[in-house]
C-alpha positions, 0 to 999 in steps of 0.5 A: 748190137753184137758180131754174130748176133742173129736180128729178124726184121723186115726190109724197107729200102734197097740200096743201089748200086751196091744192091743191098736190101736196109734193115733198123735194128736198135736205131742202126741201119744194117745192109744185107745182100740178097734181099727185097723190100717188104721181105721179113728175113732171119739175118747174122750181123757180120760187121759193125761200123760206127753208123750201120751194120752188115749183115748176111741172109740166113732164112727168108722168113716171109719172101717177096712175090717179087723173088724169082729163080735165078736162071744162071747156074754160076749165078749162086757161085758168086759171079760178078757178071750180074747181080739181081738174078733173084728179082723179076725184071719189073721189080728192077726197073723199079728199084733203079727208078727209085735210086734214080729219083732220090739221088737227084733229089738228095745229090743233085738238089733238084725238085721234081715238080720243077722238071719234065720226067719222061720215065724210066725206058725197060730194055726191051729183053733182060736178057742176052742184050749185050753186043760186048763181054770182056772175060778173063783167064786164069787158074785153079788148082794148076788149070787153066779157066775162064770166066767172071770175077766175083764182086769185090775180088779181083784176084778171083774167077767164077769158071763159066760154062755159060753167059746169059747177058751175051748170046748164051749159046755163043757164049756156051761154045766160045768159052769151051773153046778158048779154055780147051785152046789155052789148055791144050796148048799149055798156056798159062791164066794170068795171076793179077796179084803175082802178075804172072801167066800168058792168057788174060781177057777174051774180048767178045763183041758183035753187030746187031746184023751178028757180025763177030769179032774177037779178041785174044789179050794175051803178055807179049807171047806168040800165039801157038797153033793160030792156024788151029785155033783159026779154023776151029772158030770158023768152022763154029761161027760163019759169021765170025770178022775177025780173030785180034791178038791183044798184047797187054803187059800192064800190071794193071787189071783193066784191058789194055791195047798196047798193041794189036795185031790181026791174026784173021779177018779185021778188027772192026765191024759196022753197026747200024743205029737208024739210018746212020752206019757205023764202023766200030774198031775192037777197041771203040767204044759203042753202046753195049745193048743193041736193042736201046741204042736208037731210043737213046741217040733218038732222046738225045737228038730228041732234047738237041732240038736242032733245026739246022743252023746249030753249031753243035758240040759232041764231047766224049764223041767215041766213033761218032755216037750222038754227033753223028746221028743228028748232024742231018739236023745242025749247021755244023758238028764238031766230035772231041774224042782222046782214044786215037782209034776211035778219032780215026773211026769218027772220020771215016764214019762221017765219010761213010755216012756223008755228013760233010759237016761233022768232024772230030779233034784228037785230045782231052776234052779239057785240053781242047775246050778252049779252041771254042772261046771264041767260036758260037756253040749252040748245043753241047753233048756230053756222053763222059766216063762213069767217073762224069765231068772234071769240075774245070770242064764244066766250068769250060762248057758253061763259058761257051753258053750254049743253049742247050746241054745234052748230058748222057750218064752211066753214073747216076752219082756222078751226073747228080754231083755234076748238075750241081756244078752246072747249077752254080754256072746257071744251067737247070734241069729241065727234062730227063729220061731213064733207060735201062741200057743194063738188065740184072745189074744196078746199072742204068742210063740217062739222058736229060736236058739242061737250059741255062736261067 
């Protein structure tokens, strides 16, 4: 096999999460993007490794019934927003099964006949489920845009005129109206390899009752003609909370809160999941699809079993989550959480909502395990990070033997290294759920249930 070298042959696989249909040529295995299992396509190899090969779609030869239109017109730009636009919804689900499936079976080690699988859970819309979008400025060609980075470059921007993950006519108008803003006040994009430009993130975010909240993160910089910009977003968006300049001067990429202040309004809203009401700052964290988030805190509380004399730990708690929505059902119910807004939150929430039975300890996670060594936990909560737990919490958890262990997951790799570590203290997989928390991309959730023996 040769770069540049044109291959026909069919897909038998699609690998996640990098989305890329598995072609064998000549006993090595090629990647290409864009493709579906069983399709017969025409590809041009364009990079050869020691193990596998890439390559690049020229013709679909023979296309899947599975192969649908995509319906986003930034979709063929390369935008990074989404990335299984061509795929109907089914076909999806299916394919994330499959990744979820065989990860544990190779990563995690686990058997299937040896566990209680519950399925795979489909978002109940594909589309516009997302209650949180984070956009980012920038330039092109001496004018200010606003939009998504493609995949794999960060220094780059796809100028949307419209998002199909978030309420597309919301999204339609905001973006217009924060890139006619910018321009107008002759504010710079932020250049993330030269580190230079005033405007950097547009934070979008609303409730399930479609309270609005946004954010500007901007370099520190007074804002010009905020009275404007105010009024122009009121008169567009009745629904509108509140307007919060975001200050972030930190050369990294990620949107960070150095400081915040309140141009209108306030910077939180309140989110209810079953008969638990949450206030959720701008910066806290809170499940981005409001339509799955009952059936995942309802599975978790589902696999707690609590039956009201539980001392319960929530780990990685954000503004209360899980913790708060089972502490009807436990003794006791201690949050652990390292963002300080998100602390302050979790406490006025259990004040909101009456439960005299949660709170929550400001710190690391692992800095704070040990003040449970001698405290009896019966069930631990774990929602971590994409990047899963640190080998020493892991250790930490299983020291305190809880009964049972609750692991909500981003990161199907992550919680299948994880379970392995869980394994060697003791801990077994029993039951296990998948939701689709992220349509169009190869994103999913988990939620399973470890038993220690």
């Amino acid at each position: 096999m040769d770069k540049g070298q044109i291959i026909e042959g069919k897909v038998v696989d699609f690998a996640l999460p990098e989305g890329q249909g598995v072609l064998k040529e000549g006993g090595r295995v090629v990647f290409v993007s864009g493709v579906l299992i069983d399709e017969v396509c025409r590809v041009r190899i364009t990079k050869l490794k020691k193990n596998y090969a890439l390559g690049e779609v020229i013709d679909i030869l023979e296309p899947s019934p599975s192969r649908v239109e995509p319906i986003c017109p930034h979709f063929l730009e390369g935008c990074g927003g989404c990335r299984f636009q061509f795929m109907d919804y089914e076909e999806q689900v299916k394919a994330k099964e499959r990744n979820a499936r065989q990860t544990l079976e190779k990563v995690g080690g686990i058997s299937w006949e040896e566990v209680d699988y519950e399925g795979f859970i489909p978002s109940p819309s594909p589309w516009e489920y997302r209650n949180k979008m984070e956009f980012n400025f920038g330039e092109k060609e001496g004018e200010l845009i606003l939009g998504l980075r493609p995949r794999g470059r960060y220094w780059d921007l796809v100028d949307l005129k419209v998002c199909y993950l978030m309420k597309k006519d919301l999204t339609r108008t905001l973006l217009k109206l924060f890139r006619d803003y910018g321009r107008n006040s002759s504010l710079s994009g932020y250049d993330p390899r030269k580190k230079e430009g005033v405007l950097r993130n547009l934070l979008v975010r609303y409730s399930s009752s479609q309270e609005l909240l946004l954010g500007l993160s901007t370099v520190s910089v007074d804002l010009p003609r905020q009275e404007d910009l105010i009024e122009e977003l009121r008169k567009n968006f009745p629904s509108l909370e509140g307007l919060v300049h975001i200050i972030n001067n930190s050369p990294a990429s990620a949107l960070i809160f150095e400081d915040k202040k309140v141009l209108w309004g306030k910077d939180h809203f309140f989110e209810r999941v079953g008969s638990v009401n949450y206030k959720v700052s701008i910066e806290s964290f809170f499940q981005v699809n409001s339509f799955l988030s009952s059936t995942l805190y309802e599975k978790a509380a589902h696999y707690a079993s609590l039956s009201g004399g539980e001392t319960v730990l929530d780990l990685y708690c954000g503004s209360g989550g899980v913790g708060l929505f089972v502490a009807d059902s436990a003794q006791q119910v201690v949050g652990v959480e390292e963002n300080p807004q998100a602390v302050e939150d979790a406490k006025f929430n259990a004040w909101l909502n009456g439960r005299n039975n949660f709170t929550c300890i400001p710190g690391r996670v692992d800095k704070v395990l040990p003040l449970f060594s001698n405290v009896g936990v019966d069930v631990v909560i774990v929602d971590p990070p994409r990047a899963g737990l640190d080998k020493k919490v892991v250790r930490r958890v299983s020291s305190l033997s809880p009964q049972r262990l609750v692991y909500i997951s981003c990161n199907i790799s992550t919680f299948a290294r994880d379970l392995l570590l869980f394994r060697e203290q003791g801990y077994h997989l029993e039951k296990i759920t998948f939701l689709d928390l992220f349509p169009q991309t190869p994103y999913f959730e988990s939620v399973a249930l470890l038993k220690k023996g």
